[in-house]
C-alpha positions as CSV (number, residue, x, y, z in Angstrom):
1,X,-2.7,-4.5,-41.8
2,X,-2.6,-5.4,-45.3
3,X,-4.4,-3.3,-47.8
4,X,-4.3,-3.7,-51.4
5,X,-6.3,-2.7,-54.4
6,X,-8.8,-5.4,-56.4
7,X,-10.4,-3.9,-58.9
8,X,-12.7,-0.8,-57.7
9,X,-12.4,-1.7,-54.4
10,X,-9.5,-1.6,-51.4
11,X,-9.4,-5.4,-50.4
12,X,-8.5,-4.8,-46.7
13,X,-8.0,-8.5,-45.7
14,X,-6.2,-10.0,-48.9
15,X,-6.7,-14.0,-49.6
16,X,-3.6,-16.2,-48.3
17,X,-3.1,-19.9,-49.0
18,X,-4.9,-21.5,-45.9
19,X,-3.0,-22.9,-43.2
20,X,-4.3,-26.0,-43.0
21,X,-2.5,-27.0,-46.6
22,X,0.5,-27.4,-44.9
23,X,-1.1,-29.2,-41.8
24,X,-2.5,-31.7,-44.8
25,X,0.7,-32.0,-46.7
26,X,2.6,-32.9,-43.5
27,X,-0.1,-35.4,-42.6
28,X,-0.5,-37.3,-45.9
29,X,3.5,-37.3,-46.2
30,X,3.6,-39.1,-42.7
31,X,0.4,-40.8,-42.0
32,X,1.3,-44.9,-42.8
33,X,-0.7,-46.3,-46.1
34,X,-2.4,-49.5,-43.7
35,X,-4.5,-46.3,-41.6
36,X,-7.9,-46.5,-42.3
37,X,-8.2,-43.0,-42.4
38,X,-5.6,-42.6,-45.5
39,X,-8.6,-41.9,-47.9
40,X,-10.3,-39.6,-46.3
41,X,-7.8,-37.6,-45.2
42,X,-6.7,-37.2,-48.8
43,X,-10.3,-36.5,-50.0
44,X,-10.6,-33.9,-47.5
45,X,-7.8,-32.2,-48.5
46,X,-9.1,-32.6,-52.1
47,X,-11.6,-30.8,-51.5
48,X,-9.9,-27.8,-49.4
49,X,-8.4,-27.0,-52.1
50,X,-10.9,-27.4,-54.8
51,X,-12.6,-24.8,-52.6
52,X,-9.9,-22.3,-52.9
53,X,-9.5,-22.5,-56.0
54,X,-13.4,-21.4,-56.5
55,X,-12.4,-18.7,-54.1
56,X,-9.8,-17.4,-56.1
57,X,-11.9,-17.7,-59.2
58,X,-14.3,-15.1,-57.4
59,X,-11.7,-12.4,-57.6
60,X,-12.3,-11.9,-61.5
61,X,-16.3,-11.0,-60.6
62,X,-15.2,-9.1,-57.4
63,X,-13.5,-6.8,-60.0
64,X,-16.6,-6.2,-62.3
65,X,-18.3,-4.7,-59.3
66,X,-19.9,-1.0,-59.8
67,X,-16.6,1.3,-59.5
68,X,-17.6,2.6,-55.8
69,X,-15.9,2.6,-52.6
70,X,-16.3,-0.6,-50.8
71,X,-13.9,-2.6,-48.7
72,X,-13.6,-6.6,-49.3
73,X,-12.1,-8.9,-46.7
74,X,-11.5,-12.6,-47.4
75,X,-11.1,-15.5,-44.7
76,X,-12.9,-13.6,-42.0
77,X,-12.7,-15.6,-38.8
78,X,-14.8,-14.1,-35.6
79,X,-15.6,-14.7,-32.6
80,X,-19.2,-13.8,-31.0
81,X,-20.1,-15.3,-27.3
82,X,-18.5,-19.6,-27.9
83,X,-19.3,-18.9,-31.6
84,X,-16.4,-18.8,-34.0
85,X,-17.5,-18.6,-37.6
86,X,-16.1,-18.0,-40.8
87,X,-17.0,-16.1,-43.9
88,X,-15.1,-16.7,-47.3
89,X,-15.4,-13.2,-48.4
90,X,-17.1,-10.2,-47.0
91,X,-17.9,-7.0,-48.8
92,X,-18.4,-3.6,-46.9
93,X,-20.6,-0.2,-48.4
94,X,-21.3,2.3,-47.0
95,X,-24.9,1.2,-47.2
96,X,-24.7,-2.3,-46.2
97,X,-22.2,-5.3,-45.6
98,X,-22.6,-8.8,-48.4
99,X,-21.2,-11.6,-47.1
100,X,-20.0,-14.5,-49.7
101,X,-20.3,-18.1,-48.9
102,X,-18.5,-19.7,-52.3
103,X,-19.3,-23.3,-52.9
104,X,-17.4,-24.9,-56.2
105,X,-19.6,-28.3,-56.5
106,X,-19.5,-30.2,-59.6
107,X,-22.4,-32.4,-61.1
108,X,-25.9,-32.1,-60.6
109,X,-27.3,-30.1,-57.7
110,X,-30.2,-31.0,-56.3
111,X,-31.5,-28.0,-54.2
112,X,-34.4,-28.6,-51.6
113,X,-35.0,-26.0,-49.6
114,X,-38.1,-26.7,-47.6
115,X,-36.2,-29.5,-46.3
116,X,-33.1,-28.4,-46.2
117,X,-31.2,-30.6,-48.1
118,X,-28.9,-30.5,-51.4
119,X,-28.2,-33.5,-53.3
120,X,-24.7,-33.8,-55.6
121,X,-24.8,-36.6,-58.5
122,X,-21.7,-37.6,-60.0
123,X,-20.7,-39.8,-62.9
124,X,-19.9,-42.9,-61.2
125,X,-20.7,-42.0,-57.9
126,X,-23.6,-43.0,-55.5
127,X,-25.6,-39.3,-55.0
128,X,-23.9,-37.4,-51.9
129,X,-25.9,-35.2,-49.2
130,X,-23.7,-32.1,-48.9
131,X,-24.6,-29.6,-45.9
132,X,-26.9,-27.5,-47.2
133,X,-25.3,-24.1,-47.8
134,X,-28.4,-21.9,-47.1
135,X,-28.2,-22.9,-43.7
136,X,-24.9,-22.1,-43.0
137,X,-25.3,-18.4,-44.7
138,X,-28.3,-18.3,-42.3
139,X,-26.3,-18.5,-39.5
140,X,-23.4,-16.7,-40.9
141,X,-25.8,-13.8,-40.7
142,X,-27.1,-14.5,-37.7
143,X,-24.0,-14.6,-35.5
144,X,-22.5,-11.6,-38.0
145,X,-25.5,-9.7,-37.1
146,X,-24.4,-10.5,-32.7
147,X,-21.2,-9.8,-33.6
148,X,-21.8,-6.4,-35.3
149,X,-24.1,-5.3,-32.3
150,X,-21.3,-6.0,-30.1
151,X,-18.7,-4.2,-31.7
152,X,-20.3,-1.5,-33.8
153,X,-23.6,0.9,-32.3
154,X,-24.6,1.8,-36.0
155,X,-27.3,0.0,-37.6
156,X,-25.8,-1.1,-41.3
157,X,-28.1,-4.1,-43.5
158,X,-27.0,-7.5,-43.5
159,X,-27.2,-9.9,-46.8
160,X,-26.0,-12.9,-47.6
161,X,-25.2,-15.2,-50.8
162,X,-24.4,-18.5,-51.7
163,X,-22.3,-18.5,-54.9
164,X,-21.8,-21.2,-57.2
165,X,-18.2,-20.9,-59.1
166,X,-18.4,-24.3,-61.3
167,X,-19.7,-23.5,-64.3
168,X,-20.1,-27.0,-65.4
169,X,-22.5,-28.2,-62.3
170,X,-26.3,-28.5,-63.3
171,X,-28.3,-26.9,-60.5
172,X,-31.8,-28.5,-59.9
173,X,-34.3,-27.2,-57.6
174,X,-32.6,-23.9,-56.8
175,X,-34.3,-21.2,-59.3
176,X,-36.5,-20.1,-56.6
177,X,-33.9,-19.7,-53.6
178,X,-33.7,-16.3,-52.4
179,X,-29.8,-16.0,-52.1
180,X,-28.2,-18.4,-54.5
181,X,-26.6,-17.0,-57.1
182,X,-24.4,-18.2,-60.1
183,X,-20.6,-16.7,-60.1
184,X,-21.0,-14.6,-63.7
185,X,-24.7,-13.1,-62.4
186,X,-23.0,-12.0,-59.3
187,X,-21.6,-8.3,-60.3
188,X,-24.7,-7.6,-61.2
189,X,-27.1,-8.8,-58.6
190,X,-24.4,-6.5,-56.6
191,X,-24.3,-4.0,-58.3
192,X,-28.5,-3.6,-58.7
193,X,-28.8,-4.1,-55.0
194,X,-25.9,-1.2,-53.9
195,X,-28.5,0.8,-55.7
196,X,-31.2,0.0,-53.9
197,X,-30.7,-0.8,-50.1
198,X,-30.5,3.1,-49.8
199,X,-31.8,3.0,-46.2
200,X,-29.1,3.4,-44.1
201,X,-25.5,5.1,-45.4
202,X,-22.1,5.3,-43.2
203,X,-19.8,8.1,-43.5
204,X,-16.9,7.2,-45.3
205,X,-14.6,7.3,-42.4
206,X,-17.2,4.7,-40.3
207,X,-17.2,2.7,-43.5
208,X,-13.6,2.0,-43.3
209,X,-13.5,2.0,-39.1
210,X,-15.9,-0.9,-39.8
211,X,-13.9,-3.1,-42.2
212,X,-10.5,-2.4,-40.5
213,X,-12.5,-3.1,-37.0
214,X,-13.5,-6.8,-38.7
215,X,-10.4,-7.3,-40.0
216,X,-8.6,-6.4,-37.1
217,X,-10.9,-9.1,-35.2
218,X,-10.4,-11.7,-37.3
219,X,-9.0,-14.7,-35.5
220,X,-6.3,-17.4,-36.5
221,X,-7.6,-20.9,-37.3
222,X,-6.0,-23.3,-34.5
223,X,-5.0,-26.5,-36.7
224,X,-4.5,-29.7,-35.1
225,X,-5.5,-32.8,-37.7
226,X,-3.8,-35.5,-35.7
227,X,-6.3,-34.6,-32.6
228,X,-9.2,-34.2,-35.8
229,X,-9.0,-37.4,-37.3
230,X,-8.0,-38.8,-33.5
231,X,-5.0,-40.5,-35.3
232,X,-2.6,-42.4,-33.1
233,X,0.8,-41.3,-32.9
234,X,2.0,-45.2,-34.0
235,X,0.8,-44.7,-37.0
236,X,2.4,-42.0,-38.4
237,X,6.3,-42.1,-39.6
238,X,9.4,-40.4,-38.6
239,X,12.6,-40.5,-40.6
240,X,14.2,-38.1,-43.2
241,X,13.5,-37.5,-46.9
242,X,15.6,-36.3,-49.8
243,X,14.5,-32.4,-49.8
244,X,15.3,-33.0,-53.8
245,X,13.6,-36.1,-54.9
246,X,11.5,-36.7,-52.0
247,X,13.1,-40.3,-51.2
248,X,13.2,-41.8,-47.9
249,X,16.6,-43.3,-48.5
250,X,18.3,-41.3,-46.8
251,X,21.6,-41.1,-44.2
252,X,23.9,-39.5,-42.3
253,X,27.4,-39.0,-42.8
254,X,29.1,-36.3,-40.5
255,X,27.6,-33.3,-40.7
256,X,25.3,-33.4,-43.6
257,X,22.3,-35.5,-44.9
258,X,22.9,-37.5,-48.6
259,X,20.3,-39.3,-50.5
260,X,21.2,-42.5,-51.6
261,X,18.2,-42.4,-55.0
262,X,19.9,-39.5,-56.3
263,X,22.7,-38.5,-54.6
264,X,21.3,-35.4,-52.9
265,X,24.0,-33.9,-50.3
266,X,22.1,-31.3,-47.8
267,X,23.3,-30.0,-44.1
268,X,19.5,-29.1,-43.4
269,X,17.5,-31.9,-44.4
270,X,16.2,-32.5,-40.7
271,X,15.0,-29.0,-40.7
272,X,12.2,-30.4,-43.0
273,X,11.8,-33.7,-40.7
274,X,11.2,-31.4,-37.6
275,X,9.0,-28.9,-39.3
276,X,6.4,-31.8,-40.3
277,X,6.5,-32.8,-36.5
278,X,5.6,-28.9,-35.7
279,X,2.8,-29.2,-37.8
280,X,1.3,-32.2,-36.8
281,X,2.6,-32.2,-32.7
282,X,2.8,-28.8,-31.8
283,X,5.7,-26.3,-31.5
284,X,7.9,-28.1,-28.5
285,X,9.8,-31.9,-29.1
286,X,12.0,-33.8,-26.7
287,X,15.1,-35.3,-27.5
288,X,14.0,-38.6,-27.4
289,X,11.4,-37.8,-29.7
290,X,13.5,-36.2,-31.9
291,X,16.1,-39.1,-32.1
292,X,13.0,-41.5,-33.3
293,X,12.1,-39.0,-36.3
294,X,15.8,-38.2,-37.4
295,X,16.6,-41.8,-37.0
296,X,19.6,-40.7,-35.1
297,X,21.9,-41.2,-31.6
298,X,21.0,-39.1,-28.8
299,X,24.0,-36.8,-28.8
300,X,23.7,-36.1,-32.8
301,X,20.4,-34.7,-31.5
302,X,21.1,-32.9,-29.0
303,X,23.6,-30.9,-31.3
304,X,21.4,-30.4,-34.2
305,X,18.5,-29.3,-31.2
306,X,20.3,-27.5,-29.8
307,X,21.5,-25.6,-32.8
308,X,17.5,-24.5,-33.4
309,X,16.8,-23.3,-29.9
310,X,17.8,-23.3,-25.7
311,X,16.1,-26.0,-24.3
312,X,12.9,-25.3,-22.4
313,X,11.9,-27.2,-19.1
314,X,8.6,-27.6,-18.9
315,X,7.8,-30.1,-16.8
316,X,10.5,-31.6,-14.4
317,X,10.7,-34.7,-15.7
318,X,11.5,-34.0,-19.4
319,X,13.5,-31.2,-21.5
320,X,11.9,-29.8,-24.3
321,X,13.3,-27.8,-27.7
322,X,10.9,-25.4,-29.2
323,X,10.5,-25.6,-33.0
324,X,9.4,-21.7,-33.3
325,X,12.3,-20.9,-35.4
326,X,11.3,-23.0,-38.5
327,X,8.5,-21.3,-39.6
């Protein structure tokens, strides 16, 4: 268990680049310009990380919290019943457990909340429905709240924010939503509130059983984009790029890999080919498969499999090579 220190607080369950960037960078690199889909899979990925980066621009107001001992966990993951829900950042007292739901929108907001419905304007853009955060912190709770009577018999207080990290948005609408809160105004609502939710109060040692129990439950995202965007296999590439100027013009003479843009000489170029079919297949390949991405004669393959794992038979029909040993 990683545990490392943010400020005033032990952050139990540090941030990590998501996995999915690497799902998304395999994709893209592979997935043939004439797919509908090319777009949106790139817009998607636009705003993954434009939502990370508001994440990790939390960590300077997570620091300006009320010196006190609380626990903070980010990219919790759990499981309640068929539930699985996520939580950007949690924060656990002794007196109650926050949960952050960071949303970095730009342009104008418009909030509704009797209707449920937020509105995002852009400069040259038609106005966007987004899903409407408050819900999802709503339920958030809700299925935290299952999951916490499940796994944990004392009573602790459950609240909830949405917090907006892009300081240049205009919000409209949303001055009189219980929950929604600006990124600089967040240490303080924090702060006031640890001071008053007095109610209930763990013992220091529950306190921490509680955070290392959540982080201990926290389940990893299964990744599959190909089966997401139900992409066919025909439309995404094989072949081998330069691992130096990123070139597809690339060969192989003997034993090693050389670019002919720049001139590039690497033994382990395929290594990179086979990892991007990891990512986007699954962790097993077949030869023949393998000889369609490297662009290469069956018994070339075979060595260069072969030199990566033991084959694996598991069906009786074909032979597969697990791809375990790249990552």
């Amino acid at each position: 268990m990683e545990i490392a220190m943010g400020g005033a607080a032990l952050v139990i369950k540090p941030r990590k680049t998501p996995v999915s960037f690497r799902h998304f960078d395999a994709l893209i690199r592979r997935l043939e310009v004439r797919h509908p889909l090319v777009w949106q899979v790139q817009q998607d990925y636009d705003n993954a990380k434009a939502g990370f980066a508001g994440e990790e621009s939390l960590d300077f107001q997570l620091s300006l919290l009320r010196p006190a001992e609380h626990y903070i966990l980010h990219q919790v993951r759990l499981q309640v019943n068929e539930h699985v829900f996520e939580i950007d950042t949690l924060i656990v007292y002794s007196n109650m457990i926050v949960i952050l739901e960071v949303k970095n929108f730009s342009g104008r907001l418009d909030f509704c909340d009797e209707l449920g419905q937020l509105v995002q304007h852009r400069s040259k853009e038609e106005p966007r429905a987004l899903r409407y955060p408050m819900s999802q912190l709503e339920r958030q709770q809700l299925l935290l709240r299952e999951w916490l009577a499940k796994h944990f018999p004392q009573k602790i207080e459950v609240h909830g924010f949405v917090v907006l990290v892009n300081r240049a948005s205009i919000v409209q609408g949303g001055d009189l939503i219980d929950g929604l809160v600006r990124a600089d105004k967040l240490p303080f609502v924090l702060n006031r509130l640890a001071l008053v939710e007095r109610k209930l109060r763990l013992e220091a040692v529950d306190q921490k059983r509680l955070a290392m129990k959540i982080a201990g439950a926290c389940k990893e995202p299964y990744v599959d984009l190909v089966e997401w965007y139900a992409i066919e296999s025909e439309y995404i590439r094989g072949g081998v790029y330069c691992s130096s100027c990123k070139s597809w013009h690339v060969e192989r003479l003997r034993d090693r890999w050389c670019c002919k843009s720049c001139g590039h000489v690497d033994k382990d170029m395929h290594k990179e080919v086979l990892r991007d079919y990891q990512l986007l297949f699954g962790n097993v390949i077949t030869c023949k498969e393998a000889c369609r991405w490297l662009g290469l004669k069956k018994g070339t393959c075979l060595k260069l499999l072969k030199d990566i794992s033991e084959p694996t038979s598991l069906s009786r029909k074909k032979v597969y090579y697990s791809l375990k040993s790249l990552t």
